[in-house]
N, C-alpha and C positions, 0 to 999 in steps of 0.2 A: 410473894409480896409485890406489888404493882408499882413497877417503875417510872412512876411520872417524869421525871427525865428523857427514858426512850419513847414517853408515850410521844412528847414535845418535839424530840429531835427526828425521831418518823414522819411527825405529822409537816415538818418543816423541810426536811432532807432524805437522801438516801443512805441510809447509815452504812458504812461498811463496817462489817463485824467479821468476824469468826465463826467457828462450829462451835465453839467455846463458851463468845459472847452468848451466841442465840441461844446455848441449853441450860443459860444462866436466867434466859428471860421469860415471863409472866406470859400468858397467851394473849392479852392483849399486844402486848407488844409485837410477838409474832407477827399475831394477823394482823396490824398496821404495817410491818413490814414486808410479807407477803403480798400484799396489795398494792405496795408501793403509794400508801395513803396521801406522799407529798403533794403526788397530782391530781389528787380529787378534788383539791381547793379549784380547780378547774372548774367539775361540774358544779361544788358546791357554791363558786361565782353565777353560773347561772341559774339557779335556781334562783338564788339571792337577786339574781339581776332581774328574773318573773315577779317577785318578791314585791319589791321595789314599784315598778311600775303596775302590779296590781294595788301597793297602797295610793300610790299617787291617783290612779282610777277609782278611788273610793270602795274597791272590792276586794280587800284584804282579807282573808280567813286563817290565823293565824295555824289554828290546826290541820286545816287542810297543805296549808303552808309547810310545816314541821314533818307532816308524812311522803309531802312528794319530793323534797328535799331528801331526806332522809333515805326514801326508795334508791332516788338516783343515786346515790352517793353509795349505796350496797351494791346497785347495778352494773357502776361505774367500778368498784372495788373487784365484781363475781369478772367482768371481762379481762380483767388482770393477771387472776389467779387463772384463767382458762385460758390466757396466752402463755404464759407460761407452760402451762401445761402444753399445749399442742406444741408447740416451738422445741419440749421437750422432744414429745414423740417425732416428731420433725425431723429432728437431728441437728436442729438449726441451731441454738444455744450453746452444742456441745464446743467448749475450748472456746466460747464467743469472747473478743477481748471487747468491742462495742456492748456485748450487753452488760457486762460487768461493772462499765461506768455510771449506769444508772439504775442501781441498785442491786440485793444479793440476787439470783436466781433458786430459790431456794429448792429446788428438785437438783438442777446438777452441783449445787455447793455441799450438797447432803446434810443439808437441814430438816429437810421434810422428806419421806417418801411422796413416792407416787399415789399411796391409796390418802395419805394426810393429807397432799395439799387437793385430791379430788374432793376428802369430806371439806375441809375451810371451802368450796369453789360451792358444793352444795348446799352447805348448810346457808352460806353468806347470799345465794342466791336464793335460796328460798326462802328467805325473811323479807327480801326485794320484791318477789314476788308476790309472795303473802300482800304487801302494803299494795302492790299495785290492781291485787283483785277486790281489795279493802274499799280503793275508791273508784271501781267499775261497779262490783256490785254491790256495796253497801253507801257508798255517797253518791247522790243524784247527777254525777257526770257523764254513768250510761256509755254508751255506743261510742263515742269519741275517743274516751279515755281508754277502752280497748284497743280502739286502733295506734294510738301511741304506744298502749303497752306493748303490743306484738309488733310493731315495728323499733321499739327499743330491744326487744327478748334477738330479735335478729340480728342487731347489729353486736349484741352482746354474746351471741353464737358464731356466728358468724365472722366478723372482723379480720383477725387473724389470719382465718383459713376461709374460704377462697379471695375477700375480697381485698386483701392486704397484696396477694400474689397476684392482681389482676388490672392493679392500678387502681381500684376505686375505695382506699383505703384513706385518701387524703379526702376525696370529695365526700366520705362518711363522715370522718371527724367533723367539716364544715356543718353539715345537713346536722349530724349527734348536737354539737354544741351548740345549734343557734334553733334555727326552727323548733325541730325535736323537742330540746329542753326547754330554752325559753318561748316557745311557743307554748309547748304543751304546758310545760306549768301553770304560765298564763291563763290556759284554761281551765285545767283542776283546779286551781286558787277560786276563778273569779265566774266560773263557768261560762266564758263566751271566749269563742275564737276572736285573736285581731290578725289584718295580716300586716299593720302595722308595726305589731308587736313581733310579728315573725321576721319583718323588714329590718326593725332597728337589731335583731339580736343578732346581726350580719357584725354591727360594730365590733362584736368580741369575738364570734367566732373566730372570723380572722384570724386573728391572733396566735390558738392553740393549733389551726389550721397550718399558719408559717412556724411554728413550732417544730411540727412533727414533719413538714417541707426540709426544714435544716437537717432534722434528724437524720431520714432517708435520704438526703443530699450527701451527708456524712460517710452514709454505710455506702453507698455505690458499690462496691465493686465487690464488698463484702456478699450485698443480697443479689447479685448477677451470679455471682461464683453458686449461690444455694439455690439459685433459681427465683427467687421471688423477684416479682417483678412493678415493682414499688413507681409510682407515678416520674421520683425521677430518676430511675432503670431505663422506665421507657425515652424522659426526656433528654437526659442527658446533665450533665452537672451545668455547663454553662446557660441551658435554656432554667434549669429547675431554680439556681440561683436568682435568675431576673423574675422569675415567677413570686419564689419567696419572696423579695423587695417590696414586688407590684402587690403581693396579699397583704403587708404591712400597710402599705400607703392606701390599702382602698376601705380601711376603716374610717378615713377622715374624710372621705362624700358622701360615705354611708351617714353620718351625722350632718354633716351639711345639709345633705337631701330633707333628712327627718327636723333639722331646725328651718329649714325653707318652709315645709310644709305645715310646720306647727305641732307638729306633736313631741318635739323636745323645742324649749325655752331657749333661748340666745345661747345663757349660758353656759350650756352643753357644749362650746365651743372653746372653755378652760382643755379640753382634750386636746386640743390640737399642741396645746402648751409642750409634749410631750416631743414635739416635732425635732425638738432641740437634740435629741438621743439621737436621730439619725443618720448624723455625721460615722458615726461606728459604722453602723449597720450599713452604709454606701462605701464607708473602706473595707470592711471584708467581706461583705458579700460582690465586691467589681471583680474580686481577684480568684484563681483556683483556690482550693482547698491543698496549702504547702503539705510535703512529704513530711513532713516532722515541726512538733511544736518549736513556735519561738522560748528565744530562752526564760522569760519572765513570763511563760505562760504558767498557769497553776498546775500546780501536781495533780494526777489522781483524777485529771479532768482528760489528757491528749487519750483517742485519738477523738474525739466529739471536738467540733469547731464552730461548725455554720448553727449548730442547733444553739447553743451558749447564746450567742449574739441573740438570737433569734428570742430566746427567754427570755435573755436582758432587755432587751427592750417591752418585749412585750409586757413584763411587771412593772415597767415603765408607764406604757402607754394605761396599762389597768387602774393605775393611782392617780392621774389625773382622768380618765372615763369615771371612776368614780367618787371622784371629788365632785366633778359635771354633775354628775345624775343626783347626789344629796342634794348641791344646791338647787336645779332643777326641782327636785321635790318638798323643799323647803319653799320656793318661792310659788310655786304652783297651788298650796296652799294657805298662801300669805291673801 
């Protein structure tokens, strides 16, 4: 029986459950939870954000729209299920108290075997797939929309394993969330490249960019000890911190630049409203990452620190960016 409950609370958080809960649950549920569906709202922002500025370009396709969306969001789900996986064979996961905070592992909680969570990784990518040959060769997008596919099939192969251990796992998520997506979308929807459009989709990138900045800022010593060698491995906690600040704060030139030049409305500059949050985010990101939580820090959340802030703001910074961008589109065609 389908538990719309866990469907809500997957699609919103990371559930912590049991071997118990889980063999109690519906497979939708599962596989929201295996995928860790909370952060797909991620990619599903930018698509929406491609979305968006193709209607305001008057080159909306709403179908085309529902399947590239859609794609992503399987794409984004199959690279999940396949980190996990590798991480498994890894050895990386085993006893991880970091990966545990943000969501079940379902291979070493023994939820799922290993041949289970390979079919969810297979079958969920090959419906991703299916949609993405859907609009190479059956929609008039052609030759472009390939080369996005297979540069998304890579990042979704790949990520993890080598390029997560090589340092170029932050500057993917940039490239994945912003060009990538909302580029590419941009162009399935409306069939023409902007690099306008690839400029402004810097504003959100950011974001998910200083995200996953906090996160590996968090694990340091953890993914040194495994070997992985994570951008701040290489940098060091003190440089990775001023890094992550500097990636928050450079979504708001990124919009100045695009309201100077006219292709976002004045205002676009309700975003900056957001600026008020980052009194936090300069009191914990000046300081190391303490040995142990404060006392009134939330349960069930220590040892993740830098990453927290890092979310918190940035769902911050997302609600007034899109508050900008309806009005923007609202007045655009007024």
């Amino acid at each position: 029986m389908p538990n719309f409950a866990m469907w809500g609370k997957a699609l919103s958080v990371m559930p912590r459950i049991s071997k118990a809960d889980w063999d109690g649950l519906d497979l939708v549920s599962r596989w929201l939870i295996a995928t860790r569906s909370a952060v797909i709202i991620m990619t599903f922002t930018s698509a929406a954000f491609a979305g968006v500025l193709a209607y305001k370009a008057g080159a909306f396709d709403g179908v085309l729209f529902a399947l590239v969306t859609c794609g992503l969001c399987l794409a984004h789900a199959t690279n999940n299920l396949i980190n996990d996986l590798t991480d498994h064979w890894r050895g990386v996961d085993k006893d991880n108290y970091f990966r545990t905070q943000y969501g079940p592992q379902t291979v070493e909680d023994g939820f799922l075997s290993v041949r289970q969570l390979m079919t969810y990784a297979a079958l969920t990518g090959l419906v991703a797939l299916g949609i993405g040959f859907y609009l190479v060769f059956v929609s008039t997008r052609g030759e472009v929309t390939l080369l996005l596919l297979a540069s998304g099939a890579f990042f979704v192969l790949f990520y993890t394993f080598p390029l997560k251990y090589i340092g170029m796992g932050e500057p993917a998520v940039l490239v994945v969330w912003g060009p990538l997506m909302v580029g590419g979308s941009y162009f399935v929807i409306t069939g023409t490249w902007s690099n306008e459009v690839a400029i402004a989709s810097l504003a959100y990138a950011l974001g998910p960019t200083a995200v996953l900045f906090g996160k590996h800022t968090d694990k340091i010593e953890f993914d040194r000890k495994k070997g992985i060698r994570t951008l701040p491995v290489i940098l060091g906690e003190s440089l990775s911190r001023k890094l992550t600040v500097a990636l928050l704060l450079a979504q708001y030139p990124v919009i100045a630049s695009l309201v100077y030049s006219g292709f976002f409305h004045p205002v676009m500059l309700v975003a900056f409203g957001s600026m008020i949050s980052l009194k936090r985010v300069f009191q914990v990101f000046s300081h190391p990452r303490p040995d142990s939580p404060p006392k009134d820090f939330p349960e069930n959340v220590w040892p993740l620190w830098f990453v927290g802030v890092a979310f918190w703001f940035t769902r911050r910074y997302s609600g007034f960016f899109l508050l900008g961008l309806i009005l923007d589109v609202v007045l655009s065609k007024v």
